[in-house]
VEXDREN-2710 file (C-alpha; in Angstrom, 1 decimal):
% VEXDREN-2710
k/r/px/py/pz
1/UNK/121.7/-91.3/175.7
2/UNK/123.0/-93.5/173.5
3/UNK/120.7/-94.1/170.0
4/UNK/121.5/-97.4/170.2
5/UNK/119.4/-98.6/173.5
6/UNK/115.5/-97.9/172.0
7/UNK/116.3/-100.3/169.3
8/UNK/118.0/-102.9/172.2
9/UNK/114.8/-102.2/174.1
10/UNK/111.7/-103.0/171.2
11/UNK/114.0/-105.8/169.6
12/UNK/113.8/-107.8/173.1
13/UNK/110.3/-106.6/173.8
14/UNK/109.3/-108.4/170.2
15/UNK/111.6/-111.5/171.4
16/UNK/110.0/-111.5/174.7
17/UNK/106.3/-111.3/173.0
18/UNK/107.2/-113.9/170.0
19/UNK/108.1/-116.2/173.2
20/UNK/104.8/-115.6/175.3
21/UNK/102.4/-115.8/172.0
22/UNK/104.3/-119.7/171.4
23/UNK/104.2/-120.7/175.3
24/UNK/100.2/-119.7/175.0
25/UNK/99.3/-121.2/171.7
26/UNK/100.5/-124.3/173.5
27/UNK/99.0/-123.9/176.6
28/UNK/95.4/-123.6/175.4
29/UNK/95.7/-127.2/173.5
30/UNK/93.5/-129.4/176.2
31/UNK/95.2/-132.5/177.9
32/UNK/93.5/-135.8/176.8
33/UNK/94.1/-139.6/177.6
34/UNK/93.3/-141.8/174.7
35/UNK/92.0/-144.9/176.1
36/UNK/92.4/-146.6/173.0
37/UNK/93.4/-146.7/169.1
38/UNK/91.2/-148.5/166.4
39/UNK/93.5/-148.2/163.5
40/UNK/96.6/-145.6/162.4
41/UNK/94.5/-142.5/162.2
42/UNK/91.4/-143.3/165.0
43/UNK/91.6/-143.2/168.7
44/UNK/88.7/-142.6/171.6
45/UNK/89.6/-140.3/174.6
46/UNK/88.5/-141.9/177.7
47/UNK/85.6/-139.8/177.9
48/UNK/84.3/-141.5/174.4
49/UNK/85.4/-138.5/172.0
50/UNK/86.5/-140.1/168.8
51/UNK/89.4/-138.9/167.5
52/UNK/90.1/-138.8/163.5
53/UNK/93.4/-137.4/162.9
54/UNK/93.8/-134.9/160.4
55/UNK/95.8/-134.6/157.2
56/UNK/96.8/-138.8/157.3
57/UNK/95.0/-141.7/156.1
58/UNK/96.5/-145.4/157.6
59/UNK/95.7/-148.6/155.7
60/UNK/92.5/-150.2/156.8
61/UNK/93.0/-153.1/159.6
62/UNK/91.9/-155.6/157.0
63/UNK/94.8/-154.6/154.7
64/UNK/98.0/-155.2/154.6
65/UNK/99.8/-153.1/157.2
66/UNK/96.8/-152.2/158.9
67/UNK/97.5/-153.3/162.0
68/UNK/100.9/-152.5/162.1
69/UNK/100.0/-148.7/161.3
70/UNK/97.3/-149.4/164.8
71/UNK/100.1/-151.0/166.8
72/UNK/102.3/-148.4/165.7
73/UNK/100.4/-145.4/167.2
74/UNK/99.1/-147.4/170.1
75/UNK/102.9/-147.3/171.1
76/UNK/103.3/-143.2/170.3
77/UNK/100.8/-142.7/172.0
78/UNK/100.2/-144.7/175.5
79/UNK/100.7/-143.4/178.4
80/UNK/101.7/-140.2/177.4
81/UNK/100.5/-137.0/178.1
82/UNK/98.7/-136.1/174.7
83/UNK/97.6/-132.4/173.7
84/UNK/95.1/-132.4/171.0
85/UNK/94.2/-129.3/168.7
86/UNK/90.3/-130.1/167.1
87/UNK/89.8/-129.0/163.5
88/UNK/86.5/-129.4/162.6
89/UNK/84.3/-132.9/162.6
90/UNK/83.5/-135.6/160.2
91/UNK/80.2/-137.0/158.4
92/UNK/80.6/-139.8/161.1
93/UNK/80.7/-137.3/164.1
94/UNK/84.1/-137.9/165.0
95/UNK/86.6/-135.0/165.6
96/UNK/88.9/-134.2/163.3
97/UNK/92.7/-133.2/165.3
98/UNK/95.5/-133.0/165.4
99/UNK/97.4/-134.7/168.4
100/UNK/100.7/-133.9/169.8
101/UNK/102.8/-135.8/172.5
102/UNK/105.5/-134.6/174.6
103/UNK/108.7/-136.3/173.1
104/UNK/112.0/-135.2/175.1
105/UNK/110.7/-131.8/176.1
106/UNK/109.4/-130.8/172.7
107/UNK/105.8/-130.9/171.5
108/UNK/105.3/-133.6/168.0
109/UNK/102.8/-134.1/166.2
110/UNK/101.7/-138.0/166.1
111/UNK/100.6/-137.6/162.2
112/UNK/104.0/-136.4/161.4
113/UNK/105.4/-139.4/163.6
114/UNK/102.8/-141.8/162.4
115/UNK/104.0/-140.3/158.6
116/UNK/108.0/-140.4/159.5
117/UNK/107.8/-144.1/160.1
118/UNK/106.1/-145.2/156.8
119/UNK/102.7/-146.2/159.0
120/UNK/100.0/-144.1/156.8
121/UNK/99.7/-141.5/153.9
122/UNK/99.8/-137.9/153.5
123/UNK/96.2/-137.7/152.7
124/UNK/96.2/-134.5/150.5
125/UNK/92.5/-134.3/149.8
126/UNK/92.1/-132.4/153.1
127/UNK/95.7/-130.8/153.3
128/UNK/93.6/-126.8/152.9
129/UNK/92.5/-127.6/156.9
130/UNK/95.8/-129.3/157.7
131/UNK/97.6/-126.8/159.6
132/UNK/100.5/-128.8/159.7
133/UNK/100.5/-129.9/155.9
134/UNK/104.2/-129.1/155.1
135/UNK/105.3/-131.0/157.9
136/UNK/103.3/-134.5/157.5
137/UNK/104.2/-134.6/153.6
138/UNK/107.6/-133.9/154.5
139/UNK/108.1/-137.3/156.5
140/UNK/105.6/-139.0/153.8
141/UNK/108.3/-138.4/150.8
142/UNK/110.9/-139.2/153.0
143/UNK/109.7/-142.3/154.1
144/UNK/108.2/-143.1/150.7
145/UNK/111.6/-142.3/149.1
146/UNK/113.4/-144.8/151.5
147/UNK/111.2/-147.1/151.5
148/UNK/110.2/-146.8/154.7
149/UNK/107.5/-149.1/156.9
150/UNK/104.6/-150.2/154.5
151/UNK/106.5/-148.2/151.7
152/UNK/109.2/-151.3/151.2
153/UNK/106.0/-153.4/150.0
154/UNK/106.3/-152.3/146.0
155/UNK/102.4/-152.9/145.9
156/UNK/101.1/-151.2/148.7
157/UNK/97.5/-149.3/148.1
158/UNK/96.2/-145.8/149.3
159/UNK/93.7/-146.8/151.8
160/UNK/91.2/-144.7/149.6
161/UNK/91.7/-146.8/146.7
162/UNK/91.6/-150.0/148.9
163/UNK/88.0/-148.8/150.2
164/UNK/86.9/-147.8/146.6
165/UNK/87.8/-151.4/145.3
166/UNK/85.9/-153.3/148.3
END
């Protein structure tokens, strides 16, 4: 027997487990329907979980861009199936996700969406629990670099720093 065919055989037994252990990990994210978005990073399933999602932080609705960053993910995210991965919660009692939509056959993220169109920041305070850091600062320094959606406003303000001052 050729020496060759064991190595065939385990490297397409590791090809054929790396692809089961990826269909799984997205299989046991739960289906929700958000019902409704408060600003660029809030939304309530329509069984009244509130959602925070992790790793961004969108302008207040009382600031400027705030309720573009709202209108913004309202229009990711309605009516579409939504898959959401919960991280932990907040001092509020909200749940802290991540949510993903299904966007031509592939699984996104809606914070790395939400961060590729200039809509909220890479909020870097949390970015330890952010299992999808890399990817949301990514689309921040793109966007910030071109100038991208509330980055074309010279004096826009972290949402943080907007809170502090109020």
């Amino acid at each position: 027997m050729d020496k060759r065919y064991p190595l065939l055989i385990i490297a397409l037994s590791a090809i054929i487990l790396v692809g089961i252990k990826a269909q799984s990990t997205d299989d046991k994210r739960e289906k929700v329907k958000i019902d409704r978005c408060h600003d660029g990073d809030t939304c309530t399933t329509d069984k009244g979980e509130k959602i925070r999602l992790a790793c961004i932080d969108a302008p207040e609705l009382k600031q400027p861009f705030g309720k573009a960053s709202r209108d913004h993910l309202r229009e990711i995210i309605t009516d579409r199936p939504v898959k959401i991965d919960r991280i932990n919660t907040d001092r509020f009692g909200r749940t802290i996700a991540i949510l993903y939509i299904n966007n031509g056959g592939k699984w996104q993220a809606v914070q790395s969406l939400q961060s590729k169109a200039g809509t909220v920041w890479a909020f870097d305070r949390f970015k330890r629990n952010c299992p999808i850091w890399n990817s949301i600062n990514r689309e921040f320094q793109i966007a910030q670099s071109k100038k991208i959606g509330l980055f074309a406003d010279g004096q826009a303000i972290e949402p943080w720093t907007w809170r502090q001052n109020r």
